[in-house]
ZAMARFI-495194 format. One record per residue: residue in three letters; x, y, z of N, C-alpha, C in turn; residue number from 1. Coordinates in steps of 0.2 Angstrom, whole numbers. Example, Ala and Ser with C-alpha at 12.3 -4.5 7.8 and 13.67 -1.06 7.14 Angstrom:
ALA,66,-28,39,62,-22,39,66,-16,39,1
SER,64,-11,35,68,-5,36,64,0,39,2
***
This chain:
UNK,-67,824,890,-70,824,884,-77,825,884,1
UNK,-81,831,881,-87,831,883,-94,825,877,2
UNK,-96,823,878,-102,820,875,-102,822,867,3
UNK,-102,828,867,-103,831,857,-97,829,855,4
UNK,-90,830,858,-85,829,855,-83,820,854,5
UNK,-86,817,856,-87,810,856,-93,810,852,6
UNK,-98,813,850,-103,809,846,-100,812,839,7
UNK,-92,815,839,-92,821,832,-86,814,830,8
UNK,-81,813,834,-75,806,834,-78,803,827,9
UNK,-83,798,826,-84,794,819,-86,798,814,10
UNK,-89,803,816,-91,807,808,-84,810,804,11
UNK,-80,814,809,-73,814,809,-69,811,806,12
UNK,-68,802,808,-62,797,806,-67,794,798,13
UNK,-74,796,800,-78,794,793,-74,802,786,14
UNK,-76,806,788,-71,810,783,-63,810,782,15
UNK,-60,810,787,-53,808,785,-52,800,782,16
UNK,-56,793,784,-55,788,779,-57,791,771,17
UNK,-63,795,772,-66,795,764,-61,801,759,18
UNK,-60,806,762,-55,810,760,-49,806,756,19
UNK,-46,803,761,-38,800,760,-41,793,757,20
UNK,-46,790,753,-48,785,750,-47,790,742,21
UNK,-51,795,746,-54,798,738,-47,801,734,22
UNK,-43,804,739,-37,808,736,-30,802,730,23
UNK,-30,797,739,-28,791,732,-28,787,727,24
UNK,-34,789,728,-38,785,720,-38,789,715,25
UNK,-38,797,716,-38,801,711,-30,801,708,26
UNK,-26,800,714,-19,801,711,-16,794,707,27
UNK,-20,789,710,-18,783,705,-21,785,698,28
UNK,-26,786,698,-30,787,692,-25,792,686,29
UNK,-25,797,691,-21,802,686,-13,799,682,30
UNK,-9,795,686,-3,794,686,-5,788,680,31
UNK,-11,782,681,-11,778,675,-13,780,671,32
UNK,-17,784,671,-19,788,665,-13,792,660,33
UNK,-6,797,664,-2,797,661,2,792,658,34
UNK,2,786,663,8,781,660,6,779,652,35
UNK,-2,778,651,-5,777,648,-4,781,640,36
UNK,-3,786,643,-3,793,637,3,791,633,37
UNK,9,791,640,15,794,637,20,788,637,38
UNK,19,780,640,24,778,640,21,771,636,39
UNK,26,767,634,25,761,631,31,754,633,40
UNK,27,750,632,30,742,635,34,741,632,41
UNK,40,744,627,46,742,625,52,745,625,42
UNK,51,752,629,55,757,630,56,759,636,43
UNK,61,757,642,60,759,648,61,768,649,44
UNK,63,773,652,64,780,656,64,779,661,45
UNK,72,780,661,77,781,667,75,787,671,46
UNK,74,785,676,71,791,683,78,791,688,47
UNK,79,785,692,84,785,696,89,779,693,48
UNK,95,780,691,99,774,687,99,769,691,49
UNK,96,763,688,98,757,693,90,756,698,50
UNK,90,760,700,83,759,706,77,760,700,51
UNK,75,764,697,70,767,696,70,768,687,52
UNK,66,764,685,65,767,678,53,766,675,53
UNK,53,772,670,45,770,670,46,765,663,54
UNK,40,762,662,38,757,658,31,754,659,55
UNK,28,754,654,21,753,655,19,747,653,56
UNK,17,742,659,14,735,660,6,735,659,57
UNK,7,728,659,-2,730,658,-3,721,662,58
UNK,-4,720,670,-2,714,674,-9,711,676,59
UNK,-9,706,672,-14,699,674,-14,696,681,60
UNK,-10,696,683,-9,695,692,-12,700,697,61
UNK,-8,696,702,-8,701,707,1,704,709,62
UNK,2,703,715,9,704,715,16,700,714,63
UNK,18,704,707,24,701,704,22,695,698,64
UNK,14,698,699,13,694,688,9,685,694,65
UNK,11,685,702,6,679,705,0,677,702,66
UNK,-2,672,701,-11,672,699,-11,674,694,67
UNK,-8,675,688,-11,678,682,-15,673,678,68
UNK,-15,667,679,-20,662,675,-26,661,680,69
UNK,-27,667,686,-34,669,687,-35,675,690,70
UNK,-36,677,684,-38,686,686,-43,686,688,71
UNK,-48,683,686,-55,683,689,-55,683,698,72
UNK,-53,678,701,-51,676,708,-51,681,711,73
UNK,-42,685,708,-39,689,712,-45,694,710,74
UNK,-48,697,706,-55,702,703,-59,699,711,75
UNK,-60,694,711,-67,693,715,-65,694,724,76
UNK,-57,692,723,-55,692,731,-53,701,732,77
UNK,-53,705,729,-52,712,728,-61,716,731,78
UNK,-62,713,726,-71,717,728,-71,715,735,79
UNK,-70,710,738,-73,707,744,-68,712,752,80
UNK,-61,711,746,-57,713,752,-58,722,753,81
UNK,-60,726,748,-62,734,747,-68,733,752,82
UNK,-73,731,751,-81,730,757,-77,728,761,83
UNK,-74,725,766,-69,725,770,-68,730,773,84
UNK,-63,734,768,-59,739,771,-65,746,772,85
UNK,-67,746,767,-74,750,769,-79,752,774,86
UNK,-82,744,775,-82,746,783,-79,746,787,87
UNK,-74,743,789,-69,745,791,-66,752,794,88
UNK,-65,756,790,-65,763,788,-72,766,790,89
UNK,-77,767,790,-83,767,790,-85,767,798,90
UNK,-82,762,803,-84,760,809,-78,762,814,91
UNK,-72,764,811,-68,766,817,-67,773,819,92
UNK,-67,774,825,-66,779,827,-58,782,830,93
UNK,-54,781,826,-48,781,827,-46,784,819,94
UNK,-43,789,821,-42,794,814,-33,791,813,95
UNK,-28,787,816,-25,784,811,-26,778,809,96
UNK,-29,772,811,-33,768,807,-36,770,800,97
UNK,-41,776,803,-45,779,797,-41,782,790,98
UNK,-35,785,792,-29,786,786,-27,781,783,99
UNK,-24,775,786,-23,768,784,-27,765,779,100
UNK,-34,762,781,-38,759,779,-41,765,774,101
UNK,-43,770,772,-41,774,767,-37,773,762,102
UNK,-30,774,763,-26,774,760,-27,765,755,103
UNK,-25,761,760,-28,753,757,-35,753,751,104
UNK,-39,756,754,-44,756,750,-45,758,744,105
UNK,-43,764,743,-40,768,738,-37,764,734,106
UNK,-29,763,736,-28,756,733,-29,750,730,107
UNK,-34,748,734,-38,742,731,-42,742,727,108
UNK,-46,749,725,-51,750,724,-49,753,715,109
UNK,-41,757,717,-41,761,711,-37,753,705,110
UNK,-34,747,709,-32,742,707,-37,736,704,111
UNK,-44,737,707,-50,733,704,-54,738,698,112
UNK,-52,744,698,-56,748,693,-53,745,689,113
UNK,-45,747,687,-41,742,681,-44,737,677,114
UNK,-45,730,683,-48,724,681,-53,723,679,115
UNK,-59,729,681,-66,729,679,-64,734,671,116
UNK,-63,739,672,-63,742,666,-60,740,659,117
UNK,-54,735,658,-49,732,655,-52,725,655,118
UNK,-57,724,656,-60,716,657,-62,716,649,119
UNK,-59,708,647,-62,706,640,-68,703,641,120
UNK,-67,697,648,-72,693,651,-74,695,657,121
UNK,-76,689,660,-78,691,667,-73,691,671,122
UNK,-72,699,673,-65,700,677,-62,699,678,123
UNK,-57,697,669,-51,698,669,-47,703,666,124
UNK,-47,709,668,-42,715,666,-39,714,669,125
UNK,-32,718,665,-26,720,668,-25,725,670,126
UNK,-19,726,677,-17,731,679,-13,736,674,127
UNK,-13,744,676,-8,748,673,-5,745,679,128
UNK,3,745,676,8,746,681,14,749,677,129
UNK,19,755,678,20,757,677,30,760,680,130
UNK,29,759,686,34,762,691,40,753,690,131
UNK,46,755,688,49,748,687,54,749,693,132
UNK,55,744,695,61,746,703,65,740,699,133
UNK,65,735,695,69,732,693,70,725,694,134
UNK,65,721,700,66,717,701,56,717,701,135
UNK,53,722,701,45,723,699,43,730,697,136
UNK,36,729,695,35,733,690,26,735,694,137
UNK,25,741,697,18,742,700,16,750,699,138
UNK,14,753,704,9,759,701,9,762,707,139
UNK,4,768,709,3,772,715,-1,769,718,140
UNK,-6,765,716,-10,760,720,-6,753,725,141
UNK,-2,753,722,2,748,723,6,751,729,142
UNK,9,757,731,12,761,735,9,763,740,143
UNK,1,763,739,-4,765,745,-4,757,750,144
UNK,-6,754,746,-7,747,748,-1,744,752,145
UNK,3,744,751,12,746,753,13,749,761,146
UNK,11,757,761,11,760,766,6,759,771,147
UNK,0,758,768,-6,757,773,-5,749,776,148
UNK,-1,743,774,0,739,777,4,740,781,149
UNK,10,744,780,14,745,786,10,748,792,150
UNK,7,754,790,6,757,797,0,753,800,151
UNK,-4,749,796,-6,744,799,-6,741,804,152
UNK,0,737,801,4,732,805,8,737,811,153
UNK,9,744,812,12,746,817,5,750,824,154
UNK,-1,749,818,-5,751,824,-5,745,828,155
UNK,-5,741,825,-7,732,829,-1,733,833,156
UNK,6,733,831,12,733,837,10,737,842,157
UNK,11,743,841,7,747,847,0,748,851,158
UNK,-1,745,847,-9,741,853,-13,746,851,159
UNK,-13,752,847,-19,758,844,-25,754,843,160
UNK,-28,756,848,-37,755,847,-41,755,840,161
UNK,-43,753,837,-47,752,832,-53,758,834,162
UNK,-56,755,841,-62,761,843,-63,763,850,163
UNK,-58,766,852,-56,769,857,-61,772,862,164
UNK,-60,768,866,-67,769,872,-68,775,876,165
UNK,-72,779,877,-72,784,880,-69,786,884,166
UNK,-64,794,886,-60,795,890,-66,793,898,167
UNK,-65,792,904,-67,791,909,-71,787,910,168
UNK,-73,782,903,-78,776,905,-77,773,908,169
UNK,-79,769,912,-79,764,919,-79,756,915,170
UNK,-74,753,916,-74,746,916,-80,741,919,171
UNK,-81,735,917,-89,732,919,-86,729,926,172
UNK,-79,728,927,-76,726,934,-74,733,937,173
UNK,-76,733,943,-73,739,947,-65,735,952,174
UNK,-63,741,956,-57,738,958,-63,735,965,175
UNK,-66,738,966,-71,735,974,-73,725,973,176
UNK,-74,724,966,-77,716,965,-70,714,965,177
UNK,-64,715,964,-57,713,963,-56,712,972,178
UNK,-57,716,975,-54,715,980,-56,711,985,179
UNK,-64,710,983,-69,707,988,-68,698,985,180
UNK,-65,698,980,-63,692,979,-56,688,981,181
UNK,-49,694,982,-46,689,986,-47,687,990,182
***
């Protein structure tokens, strides 16, 4: 791997996280925005019988209606946890991470617009939610947030580097101190 092609790696996973942030947050926006237009809170639309109907919530919590007697909190534990995932996204040089925390961000980000926008006080709007699975009721934000935990949680299983060190870097122990010690 020559020198250029490793100083181009963060610019790189910096546009694939900003891309896949920016596309999910446009597609959330768009899909509240329709649920907004066309649906209402007293009429379900049968999508898949049984799994899947729309119906448009407007959710004080976090997930499953939690925490709705503080929106503010989950508002304030949102912004902190989006700067998070921002640098985070920002600093890694690993372009599935950078899809990941993308994705999440987006997520997070297009679920605090809600609460800011929708705010009567400080910080307390509600989410669009809209996609009913019948046992809960959430959004495309909700879906990102979903995905990017899994593959999260599968880059940590498989040990995927966050910021993957140079092919042919040299270790600060060689095998020569290793041996000169037994």
């Amino acid at each position: 791997m020559t020198e250029n092609t490793v100083a181009r790696r963060p610019r790189m996973c910096v546009a694939v996280f900003a891309c896949v942030a920016l596309v999910a947050l446009v597609l959330d926006r768009i899909t509240k925005n329709m649920a907004l237009s066309s649906l209402t809170t007293d009429h379900d639309i049968s999508v898949i019988p049984g799994l899947l109907s729309l119906r448009l919530l407007h959710n004080p919590g976090a997930s499953l209606g939690m925490g709705s007697s503080t929106t503010w909190l989950i508002s304030l534990l949102a912004i902190v946890a989006s700067i998070a995932l921002f640098v985070a996204g920002v600093i890694t040089t690993d372009w599935r991470w950078a899809v990941c925390l993308g994705l999440a961000f987006g997520g997070a980000v297009g679920n605090l617009i809600d609460r800011v926008m929708y705010a009567t006080g400080f910080l307390d709007g509600r989410v669009v939610d809209f996609l009913n699975y019948g046992w809960s009721v959430g959004n495309v934000a909700d879906i990102w947030l979903m995905v990017a935990g899994i593959g999260l949680v599968l880059l940590i299983v498989l040990s995927v580097p966050f910021r993957p060190t140079r092919e042919g870097a040299t270790d600060t122990t060689s095998n020569d101190d290793m041996t000169e010690t037994r």
